[in-house]
N, CA, C and O atoms as a GROMACS GRO file, in nm:
protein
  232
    1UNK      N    1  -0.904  12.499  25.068
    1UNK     CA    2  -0.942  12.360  25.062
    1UNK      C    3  -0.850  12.289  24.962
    1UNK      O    4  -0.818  12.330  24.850
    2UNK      N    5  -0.815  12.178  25.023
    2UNK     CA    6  -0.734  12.114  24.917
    2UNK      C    7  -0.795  12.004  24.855
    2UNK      O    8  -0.913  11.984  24.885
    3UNK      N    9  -0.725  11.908  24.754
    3UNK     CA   10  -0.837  11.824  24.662
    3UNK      C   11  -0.887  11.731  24.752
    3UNK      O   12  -1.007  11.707  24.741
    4UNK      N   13  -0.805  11.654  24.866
    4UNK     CA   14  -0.900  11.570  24.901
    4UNK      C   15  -0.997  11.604  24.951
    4UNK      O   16  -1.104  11.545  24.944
    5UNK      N   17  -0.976  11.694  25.003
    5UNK     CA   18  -1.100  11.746  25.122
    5UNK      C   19  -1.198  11.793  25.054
    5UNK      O   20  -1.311  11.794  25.103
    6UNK      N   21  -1.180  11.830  24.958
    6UNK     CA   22  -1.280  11.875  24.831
    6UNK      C   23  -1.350  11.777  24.778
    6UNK      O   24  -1.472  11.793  24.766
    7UNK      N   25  -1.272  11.623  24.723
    7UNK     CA   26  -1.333  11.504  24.682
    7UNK      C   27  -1.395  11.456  24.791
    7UNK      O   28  -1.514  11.434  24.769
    8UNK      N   29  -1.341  11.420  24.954
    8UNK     CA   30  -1.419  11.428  25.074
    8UNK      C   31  -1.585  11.469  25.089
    8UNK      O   32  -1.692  11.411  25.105
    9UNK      N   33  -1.525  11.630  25.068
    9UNK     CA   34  -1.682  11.687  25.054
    9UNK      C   35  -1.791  11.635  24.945
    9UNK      O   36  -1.911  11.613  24.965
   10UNK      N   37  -1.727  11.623  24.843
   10UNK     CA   38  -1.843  11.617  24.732
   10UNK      C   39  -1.931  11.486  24.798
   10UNK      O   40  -2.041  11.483  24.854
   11UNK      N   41  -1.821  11.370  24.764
   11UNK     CA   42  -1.882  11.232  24.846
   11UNK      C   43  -1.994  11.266  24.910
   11UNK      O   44  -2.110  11.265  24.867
   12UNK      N   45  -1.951  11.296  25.020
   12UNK     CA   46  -2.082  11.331  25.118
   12UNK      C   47  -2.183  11.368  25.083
   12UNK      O   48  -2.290  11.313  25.106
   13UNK      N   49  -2.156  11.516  24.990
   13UNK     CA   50  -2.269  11.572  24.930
   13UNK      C   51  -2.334  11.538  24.823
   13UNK      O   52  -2.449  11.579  24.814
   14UNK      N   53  -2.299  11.487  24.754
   14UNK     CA   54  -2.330  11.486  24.627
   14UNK      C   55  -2.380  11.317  24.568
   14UNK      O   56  -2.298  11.226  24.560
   15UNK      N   57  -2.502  11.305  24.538
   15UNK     CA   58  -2.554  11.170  24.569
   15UNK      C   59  -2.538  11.105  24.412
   15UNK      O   60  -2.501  10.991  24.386
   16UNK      N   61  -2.580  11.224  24.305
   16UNK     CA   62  -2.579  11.193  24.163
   16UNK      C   63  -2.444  11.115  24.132
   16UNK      O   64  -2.339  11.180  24.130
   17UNK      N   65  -2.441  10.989  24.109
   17UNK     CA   66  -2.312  10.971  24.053
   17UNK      C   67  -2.270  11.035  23.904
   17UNK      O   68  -2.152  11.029  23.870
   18UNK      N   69  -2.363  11.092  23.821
   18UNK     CA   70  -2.350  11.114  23.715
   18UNK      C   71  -2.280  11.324  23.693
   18UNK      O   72  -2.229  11.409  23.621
   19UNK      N   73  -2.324  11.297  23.794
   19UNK     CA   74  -2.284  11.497  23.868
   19UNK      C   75  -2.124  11.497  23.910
   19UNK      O   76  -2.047  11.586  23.873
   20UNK      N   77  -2.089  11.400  23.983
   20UNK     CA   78  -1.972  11.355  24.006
   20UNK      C   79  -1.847  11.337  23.936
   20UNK      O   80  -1.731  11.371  23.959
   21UNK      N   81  -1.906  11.271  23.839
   21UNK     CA   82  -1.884  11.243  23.699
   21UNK      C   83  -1.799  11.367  23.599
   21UNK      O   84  -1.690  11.363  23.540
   22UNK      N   85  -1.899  11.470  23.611
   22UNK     CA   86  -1.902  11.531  23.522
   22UNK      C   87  -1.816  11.670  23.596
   22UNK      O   88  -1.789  11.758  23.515
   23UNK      N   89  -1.785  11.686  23.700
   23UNK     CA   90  -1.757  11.733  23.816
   23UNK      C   91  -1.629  11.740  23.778
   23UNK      O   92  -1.569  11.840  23.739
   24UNK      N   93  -1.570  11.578  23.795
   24UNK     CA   94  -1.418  11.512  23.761
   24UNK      C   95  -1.359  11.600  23.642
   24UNK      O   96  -1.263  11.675  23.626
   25UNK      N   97  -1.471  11.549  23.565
   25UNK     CA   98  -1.434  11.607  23.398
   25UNK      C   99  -1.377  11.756  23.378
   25UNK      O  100  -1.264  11.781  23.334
   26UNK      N  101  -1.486  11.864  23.422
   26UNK     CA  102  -1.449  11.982  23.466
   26UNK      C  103  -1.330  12.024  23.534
   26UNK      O  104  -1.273  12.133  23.524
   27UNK      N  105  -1.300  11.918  23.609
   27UNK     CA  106  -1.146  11.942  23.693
   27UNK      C  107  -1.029  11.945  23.617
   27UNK      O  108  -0.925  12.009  23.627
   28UNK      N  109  -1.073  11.857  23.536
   28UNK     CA  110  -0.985  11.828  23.444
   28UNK      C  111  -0.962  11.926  23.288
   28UNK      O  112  -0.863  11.923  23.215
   29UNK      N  113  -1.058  11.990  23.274
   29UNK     CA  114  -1.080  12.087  23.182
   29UNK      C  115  -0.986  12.210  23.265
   29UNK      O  116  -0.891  12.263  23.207
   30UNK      N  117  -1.008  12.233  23.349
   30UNK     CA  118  -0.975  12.412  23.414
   30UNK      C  119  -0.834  12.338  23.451
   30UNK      O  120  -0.745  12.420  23.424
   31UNK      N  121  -0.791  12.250  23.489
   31UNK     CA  122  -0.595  12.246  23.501
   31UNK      C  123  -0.523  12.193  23.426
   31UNK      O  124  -0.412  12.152  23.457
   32UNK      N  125  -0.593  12.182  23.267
   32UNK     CA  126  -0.572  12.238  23.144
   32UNK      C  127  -0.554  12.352  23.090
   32UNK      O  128  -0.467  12.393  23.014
   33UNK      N  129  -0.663  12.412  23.148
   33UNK     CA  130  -0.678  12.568  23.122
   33UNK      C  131  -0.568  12.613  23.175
   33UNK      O  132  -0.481  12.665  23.105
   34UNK      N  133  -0.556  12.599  23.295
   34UNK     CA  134  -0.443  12.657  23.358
   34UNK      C  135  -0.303  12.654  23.327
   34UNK      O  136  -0.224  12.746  23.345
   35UNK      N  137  -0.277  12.523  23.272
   35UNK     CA  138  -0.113  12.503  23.227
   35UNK      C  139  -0.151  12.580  23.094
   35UNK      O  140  -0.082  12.678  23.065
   36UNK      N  141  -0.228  12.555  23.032
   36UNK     CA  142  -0.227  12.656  22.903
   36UNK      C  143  -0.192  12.807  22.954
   36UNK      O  144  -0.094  12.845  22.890
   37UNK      N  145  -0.225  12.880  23.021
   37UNK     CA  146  -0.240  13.025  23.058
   37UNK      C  147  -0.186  13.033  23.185
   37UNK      O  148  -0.242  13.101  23.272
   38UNK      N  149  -0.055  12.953  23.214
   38UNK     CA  150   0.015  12.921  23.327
   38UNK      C  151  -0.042  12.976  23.438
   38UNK      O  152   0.020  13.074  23.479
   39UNK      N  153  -0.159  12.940  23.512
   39UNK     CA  154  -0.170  12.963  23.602
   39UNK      C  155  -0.187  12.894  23.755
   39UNK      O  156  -0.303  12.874  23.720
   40UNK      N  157  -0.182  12.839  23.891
   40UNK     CA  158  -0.178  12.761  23.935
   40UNK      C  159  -0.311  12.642  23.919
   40UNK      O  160  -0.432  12.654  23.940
   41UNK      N  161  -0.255  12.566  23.887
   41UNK     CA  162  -0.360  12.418  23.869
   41UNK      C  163  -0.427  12.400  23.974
   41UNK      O  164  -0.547  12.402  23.949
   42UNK      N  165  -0.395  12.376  24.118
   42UNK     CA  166  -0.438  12.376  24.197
   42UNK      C  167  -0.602  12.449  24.225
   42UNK      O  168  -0.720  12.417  24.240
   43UNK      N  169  -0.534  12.536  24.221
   43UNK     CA  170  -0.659  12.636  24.207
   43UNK      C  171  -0.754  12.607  24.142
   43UNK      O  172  -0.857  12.570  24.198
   44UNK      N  173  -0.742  12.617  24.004
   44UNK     CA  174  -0.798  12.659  23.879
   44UNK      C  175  -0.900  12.463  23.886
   44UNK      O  176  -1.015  12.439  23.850
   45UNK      N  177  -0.825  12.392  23.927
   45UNK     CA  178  -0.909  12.204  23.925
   45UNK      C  179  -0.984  12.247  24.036
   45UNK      O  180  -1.096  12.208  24.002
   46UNK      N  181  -1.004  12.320  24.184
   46UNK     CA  182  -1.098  12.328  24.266
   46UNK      C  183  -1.200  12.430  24.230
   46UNK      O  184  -1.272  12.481  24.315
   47UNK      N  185  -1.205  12.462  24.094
   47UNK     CA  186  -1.323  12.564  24.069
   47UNK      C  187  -1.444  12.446  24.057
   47UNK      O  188  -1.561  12.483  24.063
   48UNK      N  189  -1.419  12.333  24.045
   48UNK     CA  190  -1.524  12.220  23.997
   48UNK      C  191  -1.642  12.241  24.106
   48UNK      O  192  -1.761  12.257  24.079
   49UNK      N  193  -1.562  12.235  24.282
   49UNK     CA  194  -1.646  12.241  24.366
   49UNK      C  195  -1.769  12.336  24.416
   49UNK      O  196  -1.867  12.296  24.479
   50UNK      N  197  -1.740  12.498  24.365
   50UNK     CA  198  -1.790  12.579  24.435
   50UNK      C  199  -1.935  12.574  24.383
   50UNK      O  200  -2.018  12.627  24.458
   51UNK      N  201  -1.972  12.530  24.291
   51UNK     CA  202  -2.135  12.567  24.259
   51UNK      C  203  -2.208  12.476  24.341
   51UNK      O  204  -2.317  12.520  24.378
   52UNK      N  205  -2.166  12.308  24.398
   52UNK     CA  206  -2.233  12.233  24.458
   52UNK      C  207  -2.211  12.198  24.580
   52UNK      O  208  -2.281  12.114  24.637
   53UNK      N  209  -2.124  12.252  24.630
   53UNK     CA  210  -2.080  12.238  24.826
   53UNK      C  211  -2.139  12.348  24.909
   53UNK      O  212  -2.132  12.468  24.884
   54UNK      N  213  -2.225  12.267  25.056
   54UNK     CA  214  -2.279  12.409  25.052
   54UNK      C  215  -2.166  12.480  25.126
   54UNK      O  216  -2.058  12.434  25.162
   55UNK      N  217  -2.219  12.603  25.140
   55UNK     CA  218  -2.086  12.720  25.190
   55UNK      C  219  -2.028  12.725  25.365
   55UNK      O  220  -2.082  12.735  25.475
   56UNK      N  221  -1.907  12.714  25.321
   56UNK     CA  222  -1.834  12.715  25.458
   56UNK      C  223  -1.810  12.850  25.494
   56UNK      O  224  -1.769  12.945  25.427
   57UNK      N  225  -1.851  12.838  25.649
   57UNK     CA  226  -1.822  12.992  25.724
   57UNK      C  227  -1.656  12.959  25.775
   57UNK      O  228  -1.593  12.866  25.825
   58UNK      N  229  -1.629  13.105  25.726
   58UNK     CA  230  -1.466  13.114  25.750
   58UNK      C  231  -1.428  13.206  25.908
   58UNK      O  232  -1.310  13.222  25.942
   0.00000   0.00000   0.00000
C-alpha cells in the first residue's frame, strides 16, 4: 500500500478527526525514526495505518 491509498483508506475509515490527527503525527515520528537508523521511510511512515484499517485479504 502506498501513502495515498493509505490516507484514502483512513478517510473512509476513520471518523475521529482527532485519531487522524494523531495518526499524521505518528507518521511523522517513524520516518524520522527511519532516516535516523537509515531505514526505508516509506515503510517505516505506513506503520501509522495497521492498528486502525480493517484487514485486507491478499
Amino acid at each position: 500500500m502506498d501513502r495515498e491509498t493509505a490516507l484514502k483508506a483512513i478517510q473512509e475509515n476513520v471518523k475521529n478527526e482527532n485519531l487522524i490527527k494523531h495518526m499524521l503525527a505518528t507518521e511523522a515520528i517513524m520516518r524520522a525514526l527511519a532516516r535516523r537508523f537509515t531505514e526505508n521511510e516509506e515503510e517505516w511512515g505506513l506503520a501509522f495505518t495497521n492498528s486502525h484499517l480493517p484487514s485486507q485479504e491478499v
